[in-house]
PyMOL Python script that loads the backbone (N, CA, C, O; Angstrom):
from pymol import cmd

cmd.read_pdbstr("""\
ATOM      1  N   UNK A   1      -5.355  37.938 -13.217  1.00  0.00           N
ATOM      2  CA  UNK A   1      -4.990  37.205 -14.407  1.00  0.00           C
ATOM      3  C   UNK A   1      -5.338  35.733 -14.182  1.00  0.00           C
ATOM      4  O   UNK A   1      -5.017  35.209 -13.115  1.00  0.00           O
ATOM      5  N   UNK A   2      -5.994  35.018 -15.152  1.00  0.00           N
ATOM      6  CA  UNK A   2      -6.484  33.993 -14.886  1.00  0.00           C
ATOM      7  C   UNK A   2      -4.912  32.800 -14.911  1.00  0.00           C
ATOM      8  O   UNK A   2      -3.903  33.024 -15.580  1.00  0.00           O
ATOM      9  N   UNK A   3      -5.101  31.715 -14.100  1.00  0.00           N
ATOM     10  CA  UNK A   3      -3.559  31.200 -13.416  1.00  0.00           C
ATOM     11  C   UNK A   3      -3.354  30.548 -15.070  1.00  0.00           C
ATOM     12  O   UNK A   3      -2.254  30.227 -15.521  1.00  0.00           O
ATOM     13  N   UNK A   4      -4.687  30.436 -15.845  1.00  0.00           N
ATOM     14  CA  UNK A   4      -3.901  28.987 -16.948  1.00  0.00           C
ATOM     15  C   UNK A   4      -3.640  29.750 -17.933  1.00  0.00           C
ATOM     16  O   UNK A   4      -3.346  29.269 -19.028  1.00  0.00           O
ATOM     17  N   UNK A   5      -3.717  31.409 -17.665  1.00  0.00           N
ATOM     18  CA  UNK A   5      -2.368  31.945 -18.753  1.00  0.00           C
ATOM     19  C   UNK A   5      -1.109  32.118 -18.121  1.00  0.00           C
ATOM     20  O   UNK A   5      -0.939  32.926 -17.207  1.00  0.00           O
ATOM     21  N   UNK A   6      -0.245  31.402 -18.568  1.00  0.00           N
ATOM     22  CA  UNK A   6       1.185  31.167 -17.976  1.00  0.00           C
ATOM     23  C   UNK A   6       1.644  32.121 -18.495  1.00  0.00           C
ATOM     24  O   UNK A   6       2.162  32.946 -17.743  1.00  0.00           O
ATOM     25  N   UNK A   7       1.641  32.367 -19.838  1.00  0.00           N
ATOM     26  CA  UNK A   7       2.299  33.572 -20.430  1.00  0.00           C
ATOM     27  C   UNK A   7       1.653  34.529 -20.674  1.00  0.00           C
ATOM     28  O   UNK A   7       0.734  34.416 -21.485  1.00  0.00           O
ATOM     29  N   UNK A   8       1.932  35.820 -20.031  1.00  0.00           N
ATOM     30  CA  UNK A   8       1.313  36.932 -20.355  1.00  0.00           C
ATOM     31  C   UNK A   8       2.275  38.379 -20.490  1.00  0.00           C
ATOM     32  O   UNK A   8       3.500  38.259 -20.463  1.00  0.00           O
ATOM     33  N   UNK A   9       1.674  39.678 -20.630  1.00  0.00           N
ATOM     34  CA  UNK A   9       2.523  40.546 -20.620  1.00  0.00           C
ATOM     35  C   UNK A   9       3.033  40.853 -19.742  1.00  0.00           C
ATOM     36  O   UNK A   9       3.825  41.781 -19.910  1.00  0.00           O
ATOM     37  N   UNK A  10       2.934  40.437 -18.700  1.00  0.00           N
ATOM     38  CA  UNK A  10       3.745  41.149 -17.374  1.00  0.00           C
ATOM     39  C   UNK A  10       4.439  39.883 -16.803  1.00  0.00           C
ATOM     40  O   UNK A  10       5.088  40.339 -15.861  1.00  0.00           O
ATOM     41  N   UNK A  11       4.685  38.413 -16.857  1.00  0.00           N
ATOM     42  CA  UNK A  11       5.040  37.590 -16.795  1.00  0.00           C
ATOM     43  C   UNK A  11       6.314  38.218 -16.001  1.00  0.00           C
ATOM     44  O   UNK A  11       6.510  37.718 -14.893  1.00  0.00           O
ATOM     45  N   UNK A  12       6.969  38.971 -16.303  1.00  0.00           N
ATOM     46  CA  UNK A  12       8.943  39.619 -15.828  1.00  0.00           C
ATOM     47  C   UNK A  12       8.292  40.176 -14.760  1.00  0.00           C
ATOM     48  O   UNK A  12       8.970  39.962 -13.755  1.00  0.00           O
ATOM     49  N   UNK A  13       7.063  40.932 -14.442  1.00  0.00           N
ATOM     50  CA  UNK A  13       6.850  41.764 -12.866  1.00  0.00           C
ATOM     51  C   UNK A  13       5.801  42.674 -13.408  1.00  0.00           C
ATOM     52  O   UNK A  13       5.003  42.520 -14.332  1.00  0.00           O
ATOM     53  N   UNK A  14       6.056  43.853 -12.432  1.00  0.00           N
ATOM     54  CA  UNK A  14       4.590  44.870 -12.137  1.00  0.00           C
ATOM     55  C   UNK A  14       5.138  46.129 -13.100  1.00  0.00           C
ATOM     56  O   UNK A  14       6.309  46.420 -12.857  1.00  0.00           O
ATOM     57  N   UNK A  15       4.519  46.902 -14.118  1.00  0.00           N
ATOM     58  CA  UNK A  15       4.734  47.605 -14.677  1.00  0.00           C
ATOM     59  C   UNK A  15       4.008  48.624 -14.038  1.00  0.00           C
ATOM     60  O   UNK A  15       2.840  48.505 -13.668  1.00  0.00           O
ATOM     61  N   UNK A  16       4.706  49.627 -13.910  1.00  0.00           N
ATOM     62  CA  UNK A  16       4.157  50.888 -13.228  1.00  0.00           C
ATOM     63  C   UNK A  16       4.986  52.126 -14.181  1.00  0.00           C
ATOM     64  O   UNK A  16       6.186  52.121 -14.454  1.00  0.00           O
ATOM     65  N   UNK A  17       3.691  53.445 -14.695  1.00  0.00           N
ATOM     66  CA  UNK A  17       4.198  54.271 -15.489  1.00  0.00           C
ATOM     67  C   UNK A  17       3.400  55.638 -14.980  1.00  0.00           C
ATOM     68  O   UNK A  17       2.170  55.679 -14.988  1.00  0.00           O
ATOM     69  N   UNK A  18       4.210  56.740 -14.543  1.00  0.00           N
ATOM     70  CA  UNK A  18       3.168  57.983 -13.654  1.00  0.00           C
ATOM     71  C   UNK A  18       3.386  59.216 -15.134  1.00  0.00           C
ATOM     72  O   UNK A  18       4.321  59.717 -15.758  1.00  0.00           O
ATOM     73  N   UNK A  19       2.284  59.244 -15.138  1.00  0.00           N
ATOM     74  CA  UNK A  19       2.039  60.493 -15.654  1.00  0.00           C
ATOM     75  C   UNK A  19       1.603  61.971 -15.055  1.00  0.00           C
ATOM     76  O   UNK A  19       0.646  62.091 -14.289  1.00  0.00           O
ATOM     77  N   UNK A  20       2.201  62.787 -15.377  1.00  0.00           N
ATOM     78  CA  UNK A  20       2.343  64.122 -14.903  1.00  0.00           C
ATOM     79  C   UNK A  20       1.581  64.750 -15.835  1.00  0.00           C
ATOM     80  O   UNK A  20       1.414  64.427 -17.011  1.00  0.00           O
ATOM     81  N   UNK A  21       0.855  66.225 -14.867  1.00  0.00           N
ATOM     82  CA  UNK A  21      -0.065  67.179 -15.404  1.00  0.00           C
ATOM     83  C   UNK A  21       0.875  67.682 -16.677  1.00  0.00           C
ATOM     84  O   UNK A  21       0.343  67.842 -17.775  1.00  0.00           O
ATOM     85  N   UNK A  22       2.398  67.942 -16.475  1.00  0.00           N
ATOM     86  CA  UNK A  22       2.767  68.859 -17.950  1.00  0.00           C
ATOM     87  C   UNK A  22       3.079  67.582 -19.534  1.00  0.00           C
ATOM     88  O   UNK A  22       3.755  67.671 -20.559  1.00  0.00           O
ATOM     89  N   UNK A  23       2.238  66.594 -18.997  1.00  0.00           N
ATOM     90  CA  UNK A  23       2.298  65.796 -20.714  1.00  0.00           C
ATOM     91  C   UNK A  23       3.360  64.680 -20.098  1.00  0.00           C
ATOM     92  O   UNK A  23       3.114  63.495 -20.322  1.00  0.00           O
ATOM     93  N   UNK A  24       4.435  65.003 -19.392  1.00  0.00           N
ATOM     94  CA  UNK A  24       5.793  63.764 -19.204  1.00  0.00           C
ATOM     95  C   UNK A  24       5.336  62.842 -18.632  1.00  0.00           C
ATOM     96  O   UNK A  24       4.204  62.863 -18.150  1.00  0.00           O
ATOM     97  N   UNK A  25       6.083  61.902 -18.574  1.00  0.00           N
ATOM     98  CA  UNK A  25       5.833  60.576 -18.248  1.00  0.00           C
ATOM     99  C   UNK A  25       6.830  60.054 -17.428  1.00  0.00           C
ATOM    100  O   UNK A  25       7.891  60.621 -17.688  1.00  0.00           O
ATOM    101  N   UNK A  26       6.982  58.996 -16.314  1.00  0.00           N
ATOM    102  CA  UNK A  26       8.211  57.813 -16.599  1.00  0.00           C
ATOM    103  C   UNK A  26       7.531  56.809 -16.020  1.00  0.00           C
ATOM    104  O   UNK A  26       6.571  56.873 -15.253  1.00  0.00           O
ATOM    105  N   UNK A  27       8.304  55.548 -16.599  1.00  0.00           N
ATOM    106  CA  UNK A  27       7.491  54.259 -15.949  1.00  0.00           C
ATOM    107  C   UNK A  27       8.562  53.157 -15.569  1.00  0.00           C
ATOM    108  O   UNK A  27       9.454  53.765 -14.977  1.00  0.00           O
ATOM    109  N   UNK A  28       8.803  52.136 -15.624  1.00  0.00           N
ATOM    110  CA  UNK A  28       9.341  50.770 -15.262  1.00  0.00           C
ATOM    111  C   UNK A  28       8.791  49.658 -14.874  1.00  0.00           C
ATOM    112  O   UNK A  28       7.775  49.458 -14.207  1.00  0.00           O
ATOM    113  N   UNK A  29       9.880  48.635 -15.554  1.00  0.00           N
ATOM    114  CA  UNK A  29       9.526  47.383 -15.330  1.00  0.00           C
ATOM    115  C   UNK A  29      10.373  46.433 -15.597  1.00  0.00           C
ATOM    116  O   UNK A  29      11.023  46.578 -16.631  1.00  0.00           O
ATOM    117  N   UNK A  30      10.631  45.131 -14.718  1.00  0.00           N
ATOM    118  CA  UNK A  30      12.239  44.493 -15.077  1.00  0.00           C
ATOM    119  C   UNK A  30      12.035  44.078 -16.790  1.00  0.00           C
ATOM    120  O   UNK A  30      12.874  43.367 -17.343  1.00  0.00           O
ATOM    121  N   UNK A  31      11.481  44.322 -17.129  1.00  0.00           N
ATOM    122  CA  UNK A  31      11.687  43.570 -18.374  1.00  0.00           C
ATOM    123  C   UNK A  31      12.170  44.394 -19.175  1.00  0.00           C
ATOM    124  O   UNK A  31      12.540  43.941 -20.258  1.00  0.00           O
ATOM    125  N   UNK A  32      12.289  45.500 -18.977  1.00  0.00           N
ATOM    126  CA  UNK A  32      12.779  46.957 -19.734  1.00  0.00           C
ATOM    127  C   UNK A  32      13.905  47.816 -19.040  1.00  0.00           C
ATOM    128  O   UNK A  32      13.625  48.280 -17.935  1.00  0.00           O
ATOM    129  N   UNK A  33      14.788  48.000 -19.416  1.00  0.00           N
ATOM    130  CA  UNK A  33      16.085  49.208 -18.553  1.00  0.00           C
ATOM    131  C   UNK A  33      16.534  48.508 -16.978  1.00  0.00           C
ATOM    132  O   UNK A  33      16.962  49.033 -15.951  1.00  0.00           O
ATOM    133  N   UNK A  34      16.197  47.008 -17.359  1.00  0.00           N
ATOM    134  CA  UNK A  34      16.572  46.266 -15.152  1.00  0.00           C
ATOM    135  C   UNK A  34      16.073  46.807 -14.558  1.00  0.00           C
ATOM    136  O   UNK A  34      16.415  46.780 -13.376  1.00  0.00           O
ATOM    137  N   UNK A  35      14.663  47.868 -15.054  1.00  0.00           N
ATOM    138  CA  UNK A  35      14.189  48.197 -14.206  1.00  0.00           C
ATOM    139  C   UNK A  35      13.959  49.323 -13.295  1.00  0.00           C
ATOM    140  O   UNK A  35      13.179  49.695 -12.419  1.00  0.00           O
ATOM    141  N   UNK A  36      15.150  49.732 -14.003  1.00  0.00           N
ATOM    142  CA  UNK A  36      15.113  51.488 -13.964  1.00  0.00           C
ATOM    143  C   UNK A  36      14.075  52.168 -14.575  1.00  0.00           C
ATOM    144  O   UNK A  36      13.486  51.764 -15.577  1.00  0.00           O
ATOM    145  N   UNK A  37      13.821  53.304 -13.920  1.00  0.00           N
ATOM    146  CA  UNK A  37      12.976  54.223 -14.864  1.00  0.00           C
ATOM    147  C   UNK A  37      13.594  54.718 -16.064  1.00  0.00           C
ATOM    148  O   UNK A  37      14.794  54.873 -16.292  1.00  0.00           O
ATOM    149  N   UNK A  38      12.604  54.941 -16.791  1.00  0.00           N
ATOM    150  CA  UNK A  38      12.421  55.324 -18.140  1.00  0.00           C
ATOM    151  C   UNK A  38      11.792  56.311 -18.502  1.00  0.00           C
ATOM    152  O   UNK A  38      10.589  56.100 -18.347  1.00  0.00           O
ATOM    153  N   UNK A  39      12.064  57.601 -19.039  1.00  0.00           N
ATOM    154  CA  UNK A  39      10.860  58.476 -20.201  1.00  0.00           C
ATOM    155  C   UNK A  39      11.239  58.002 -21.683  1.00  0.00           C
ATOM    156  O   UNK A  39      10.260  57.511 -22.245  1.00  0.00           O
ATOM    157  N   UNK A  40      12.220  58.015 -22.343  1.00  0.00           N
ATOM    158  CA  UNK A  40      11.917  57.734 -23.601  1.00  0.00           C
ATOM    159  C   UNK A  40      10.662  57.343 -24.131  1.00  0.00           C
ATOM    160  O   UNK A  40      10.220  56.286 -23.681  1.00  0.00           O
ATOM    161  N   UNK A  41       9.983  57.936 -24.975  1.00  0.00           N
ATOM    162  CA  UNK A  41       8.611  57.944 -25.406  1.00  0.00           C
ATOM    163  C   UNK A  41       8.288  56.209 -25.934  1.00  0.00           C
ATOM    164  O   UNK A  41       7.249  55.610 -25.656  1.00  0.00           O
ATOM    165  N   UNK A  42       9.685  55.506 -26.906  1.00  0.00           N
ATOM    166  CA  UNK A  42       9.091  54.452 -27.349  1.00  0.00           C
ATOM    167  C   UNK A  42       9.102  53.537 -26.181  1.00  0.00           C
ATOM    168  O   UNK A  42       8.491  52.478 -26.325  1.00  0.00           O
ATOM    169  N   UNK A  43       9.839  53.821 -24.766  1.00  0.00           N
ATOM    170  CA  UNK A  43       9.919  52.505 -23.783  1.00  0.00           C
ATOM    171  C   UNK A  43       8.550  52.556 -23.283  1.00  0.00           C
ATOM    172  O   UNK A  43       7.989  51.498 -22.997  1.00  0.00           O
ATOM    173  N   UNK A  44       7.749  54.060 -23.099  1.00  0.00           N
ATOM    174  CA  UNK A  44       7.046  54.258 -22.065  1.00  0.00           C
ATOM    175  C   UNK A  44       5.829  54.010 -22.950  1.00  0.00           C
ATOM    176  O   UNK A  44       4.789  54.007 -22.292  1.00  0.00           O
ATOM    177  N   UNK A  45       5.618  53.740 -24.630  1.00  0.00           N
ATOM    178  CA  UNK A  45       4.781  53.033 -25.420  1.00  0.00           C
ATOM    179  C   UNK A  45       4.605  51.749 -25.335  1.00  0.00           C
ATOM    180  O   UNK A  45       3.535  51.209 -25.617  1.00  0.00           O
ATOM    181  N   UNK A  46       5.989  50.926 -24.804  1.00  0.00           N
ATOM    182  CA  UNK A  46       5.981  49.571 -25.115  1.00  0.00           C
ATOM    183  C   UNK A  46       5.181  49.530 -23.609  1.00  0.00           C
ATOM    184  O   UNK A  46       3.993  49.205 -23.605  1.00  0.00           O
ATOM    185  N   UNK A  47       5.729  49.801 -22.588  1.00  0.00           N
ATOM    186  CA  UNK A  47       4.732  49.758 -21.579  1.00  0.00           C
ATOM    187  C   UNK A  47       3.190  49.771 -21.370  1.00  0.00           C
ATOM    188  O   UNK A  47       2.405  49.103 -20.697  1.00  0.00           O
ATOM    189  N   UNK A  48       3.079  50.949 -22.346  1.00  0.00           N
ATOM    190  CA  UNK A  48       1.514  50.987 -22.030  1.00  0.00           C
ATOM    191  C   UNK A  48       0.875  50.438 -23.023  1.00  0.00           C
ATOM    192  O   UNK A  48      -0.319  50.737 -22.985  1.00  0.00           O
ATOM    193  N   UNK A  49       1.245  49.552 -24.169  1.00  0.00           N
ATOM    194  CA  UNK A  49       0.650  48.514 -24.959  1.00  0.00           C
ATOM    195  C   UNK A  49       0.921  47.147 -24.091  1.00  0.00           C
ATOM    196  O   UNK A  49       0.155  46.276 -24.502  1.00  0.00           O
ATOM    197  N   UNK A  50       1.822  46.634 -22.946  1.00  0.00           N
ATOM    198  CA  UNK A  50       1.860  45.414 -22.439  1.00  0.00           C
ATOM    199  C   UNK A  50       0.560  45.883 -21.433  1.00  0.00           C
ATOM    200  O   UNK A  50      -0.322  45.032 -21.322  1.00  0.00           O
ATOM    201  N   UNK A  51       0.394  46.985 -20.796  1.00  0.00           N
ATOM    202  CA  UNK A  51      -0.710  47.648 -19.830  1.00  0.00           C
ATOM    203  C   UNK A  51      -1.640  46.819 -20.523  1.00  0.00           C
ATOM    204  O   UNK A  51      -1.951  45.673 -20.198  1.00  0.00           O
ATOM    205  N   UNK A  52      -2.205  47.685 -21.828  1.00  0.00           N
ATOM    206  CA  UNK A  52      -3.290  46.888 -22.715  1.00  0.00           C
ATOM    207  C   UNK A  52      -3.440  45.947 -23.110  1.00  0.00           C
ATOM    208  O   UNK A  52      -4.601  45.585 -23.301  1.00  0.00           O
ATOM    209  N   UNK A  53      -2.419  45.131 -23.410  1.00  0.00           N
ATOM    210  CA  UNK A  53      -2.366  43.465 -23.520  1.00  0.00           C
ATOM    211  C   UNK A  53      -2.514  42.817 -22.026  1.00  0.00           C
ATOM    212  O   UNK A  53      -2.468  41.588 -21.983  1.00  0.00           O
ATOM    213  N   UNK A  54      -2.652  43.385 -21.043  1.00  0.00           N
ATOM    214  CA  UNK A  54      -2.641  42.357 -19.758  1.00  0.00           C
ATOM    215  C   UNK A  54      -4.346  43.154 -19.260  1.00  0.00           C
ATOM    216  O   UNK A  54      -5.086  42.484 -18.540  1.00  0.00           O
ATOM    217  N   UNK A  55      -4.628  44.036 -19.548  1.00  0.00           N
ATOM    218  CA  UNK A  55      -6.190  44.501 -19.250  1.00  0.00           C
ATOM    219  C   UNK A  55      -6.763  43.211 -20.500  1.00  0.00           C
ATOM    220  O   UNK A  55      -7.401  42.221 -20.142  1.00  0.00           O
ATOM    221  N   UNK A  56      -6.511  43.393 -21.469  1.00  0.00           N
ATOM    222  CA  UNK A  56      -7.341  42.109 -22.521  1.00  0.00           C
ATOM    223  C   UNK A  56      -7.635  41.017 -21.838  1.00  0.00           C
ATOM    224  O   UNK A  56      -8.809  40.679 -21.686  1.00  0.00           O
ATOM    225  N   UNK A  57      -6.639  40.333 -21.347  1.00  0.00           N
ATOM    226  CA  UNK A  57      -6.009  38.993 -20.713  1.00  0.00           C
ATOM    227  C   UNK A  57      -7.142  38.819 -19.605  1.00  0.00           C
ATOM    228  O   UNK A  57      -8.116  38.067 -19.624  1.00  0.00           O
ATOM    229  N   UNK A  58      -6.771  39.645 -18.723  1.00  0.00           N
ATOM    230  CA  UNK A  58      -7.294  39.697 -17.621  1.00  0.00           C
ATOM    231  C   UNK A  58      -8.988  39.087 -17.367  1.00  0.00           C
ATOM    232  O   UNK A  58      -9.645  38.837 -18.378  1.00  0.00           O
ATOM    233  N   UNK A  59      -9.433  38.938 -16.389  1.00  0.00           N
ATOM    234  CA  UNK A  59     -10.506  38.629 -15.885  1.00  0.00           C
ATOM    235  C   UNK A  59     -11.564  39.813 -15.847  1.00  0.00           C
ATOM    236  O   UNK A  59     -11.028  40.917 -15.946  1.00  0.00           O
ATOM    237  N   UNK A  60     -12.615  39.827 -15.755  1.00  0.00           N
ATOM    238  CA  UNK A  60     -13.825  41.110 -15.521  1.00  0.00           C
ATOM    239  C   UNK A  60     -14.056  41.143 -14.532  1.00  0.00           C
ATOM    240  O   UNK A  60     -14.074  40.014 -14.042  1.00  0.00           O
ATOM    241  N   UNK A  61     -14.333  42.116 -13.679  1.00  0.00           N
ATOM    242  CA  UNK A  61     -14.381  42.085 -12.283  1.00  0.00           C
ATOM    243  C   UNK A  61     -15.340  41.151 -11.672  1.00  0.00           C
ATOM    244  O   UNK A  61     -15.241  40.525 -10.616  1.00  0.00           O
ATOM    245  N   UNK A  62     -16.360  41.182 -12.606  1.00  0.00           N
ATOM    246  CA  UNK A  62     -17.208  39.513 -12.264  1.00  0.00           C
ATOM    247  C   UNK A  62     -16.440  38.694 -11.520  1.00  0.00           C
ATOM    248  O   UNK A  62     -16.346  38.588 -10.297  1.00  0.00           O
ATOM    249  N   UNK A  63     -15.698  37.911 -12.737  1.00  0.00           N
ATOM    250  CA  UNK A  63     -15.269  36.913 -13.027  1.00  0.00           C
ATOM    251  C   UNK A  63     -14.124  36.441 -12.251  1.00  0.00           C
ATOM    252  O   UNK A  63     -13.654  35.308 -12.145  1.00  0.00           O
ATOM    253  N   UNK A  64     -13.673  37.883 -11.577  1.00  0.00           N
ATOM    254  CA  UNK A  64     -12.119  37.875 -10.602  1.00  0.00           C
ATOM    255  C   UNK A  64     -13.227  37.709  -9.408  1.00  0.00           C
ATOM    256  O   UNK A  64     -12.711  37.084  -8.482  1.00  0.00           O
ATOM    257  N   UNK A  65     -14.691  38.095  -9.111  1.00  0.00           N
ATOM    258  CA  UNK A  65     -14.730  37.953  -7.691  1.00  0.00           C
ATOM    259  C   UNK A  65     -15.834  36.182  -7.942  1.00  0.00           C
ATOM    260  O   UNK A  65     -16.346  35.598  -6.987  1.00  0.00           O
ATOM    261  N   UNK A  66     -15.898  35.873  -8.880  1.00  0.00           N
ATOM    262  CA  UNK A  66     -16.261  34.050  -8.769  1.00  0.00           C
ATOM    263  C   UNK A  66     -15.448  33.409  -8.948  1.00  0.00           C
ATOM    264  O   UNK A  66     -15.670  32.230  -9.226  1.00  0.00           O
ATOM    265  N   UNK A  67     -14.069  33.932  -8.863  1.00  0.00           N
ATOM    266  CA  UNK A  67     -12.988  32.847  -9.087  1.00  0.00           C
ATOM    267  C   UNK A  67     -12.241  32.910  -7.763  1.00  0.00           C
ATOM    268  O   UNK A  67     -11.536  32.002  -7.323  1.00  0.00           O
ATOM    269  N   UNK A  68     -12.483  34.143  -7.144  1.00  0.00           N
ATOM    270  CA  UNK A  68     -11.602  33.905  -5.515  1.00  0.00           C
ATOM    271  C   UNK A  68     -12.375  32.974  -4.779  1.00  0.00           C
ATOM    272  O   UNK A  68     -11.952  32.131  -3.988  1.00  0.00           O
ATOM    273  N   UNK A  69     -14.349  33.357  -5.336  1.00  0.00           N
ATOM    274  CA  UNK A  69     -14.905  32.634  -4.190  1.00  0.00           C
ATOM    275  C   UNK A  69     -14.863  31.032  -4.683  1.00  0.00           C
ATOM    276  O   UNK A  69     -15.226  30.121  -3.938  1.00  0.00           O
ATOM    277  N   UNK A  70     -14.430  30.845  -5.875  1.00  0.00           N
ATOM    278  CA  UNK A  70     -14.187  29.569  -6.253  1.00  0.00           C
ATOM    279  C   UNK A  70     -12.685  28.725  -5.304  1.00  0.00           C
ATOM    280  O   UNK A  70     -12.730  27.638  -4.727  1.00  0.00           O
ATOM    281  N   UNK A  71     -11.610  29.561  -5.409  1.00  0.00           N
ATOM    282  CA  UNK A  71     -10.670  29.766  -4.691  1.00  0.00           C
ATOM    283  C   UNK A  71     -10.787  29.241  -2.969  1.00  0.00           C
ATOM    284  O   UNK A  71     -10.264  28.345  -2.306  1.00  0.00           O
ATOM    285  N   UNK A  72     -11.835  30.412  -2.686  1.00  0.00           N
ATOM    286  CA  UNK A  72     -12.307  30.082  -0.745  1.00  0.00           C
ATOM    287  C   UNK A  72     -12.832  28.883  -0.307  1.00  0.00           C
ATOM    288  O   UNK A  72     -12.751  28.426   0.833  1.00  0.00           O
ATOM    289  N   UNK A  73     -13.661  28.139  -1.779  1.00  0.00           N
ATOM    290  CA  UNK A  73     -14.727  27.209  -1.264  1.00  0.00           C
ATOM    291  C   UNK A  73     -12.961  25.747  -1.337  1.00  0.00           C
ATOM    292  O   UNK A  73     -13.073  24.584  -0.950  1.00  0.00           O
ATOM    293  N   UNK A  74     -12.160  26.109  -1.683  1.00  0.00           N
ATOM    294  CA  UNK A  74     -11.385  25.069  -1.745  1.00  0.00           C
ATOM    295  C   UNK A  74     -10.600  25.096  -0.525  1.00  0.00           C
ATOM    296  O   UNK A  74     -10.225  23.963  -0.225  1.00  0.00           O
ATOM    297  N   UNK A  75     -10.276  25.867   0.165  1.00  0.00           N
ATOM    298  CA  UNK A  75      -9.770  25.835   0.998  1.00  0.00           C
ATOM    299  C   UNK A  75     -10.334  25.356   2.456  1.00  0.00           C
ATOM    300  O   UNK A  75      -9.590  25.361   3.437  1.00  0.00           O
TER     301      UNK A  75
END
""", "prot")
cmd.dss("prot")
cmd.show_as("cartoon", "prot")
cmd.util.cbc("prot")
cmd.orient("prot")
């Protein structure tokens, strides 16, 4: 995530959601249930639309590996 978006969808932490071969789901993230897991279908939606709002956001893999080496040359 590029640093000069301060605000983004995952801003609260790491959203993680496993999907299983029979269709179920569960996921979490502090910003939802403290963080507990979740299946309810609309939590585990809101999840995977912040997923898709922070893939948007995000950098292209390009662009993430000229910005570390931008990163190295400063150090």
């Amino acid at each position: 995530m590029p640093t000069e978006r301060e605000g983004h969808a995952s801003v609260n932490g790491a959203i993680e959601v496993l999907k299983f071969e029979d269709g179920t789901a569960v996921g979490r993230t502090p910003g939802i249930a403290n963080g507990r897991p979740v299946s309810d279908p609309r939590q585990l939606r809101i999840l995977e639309l912040r997923y898709g709002i922070i893939r948007a956001q995000a950098l292209t893999p390009r662009e993430s590996a000229a910005f570390i080496e931008h990163l190295l040359g400063e150090t």
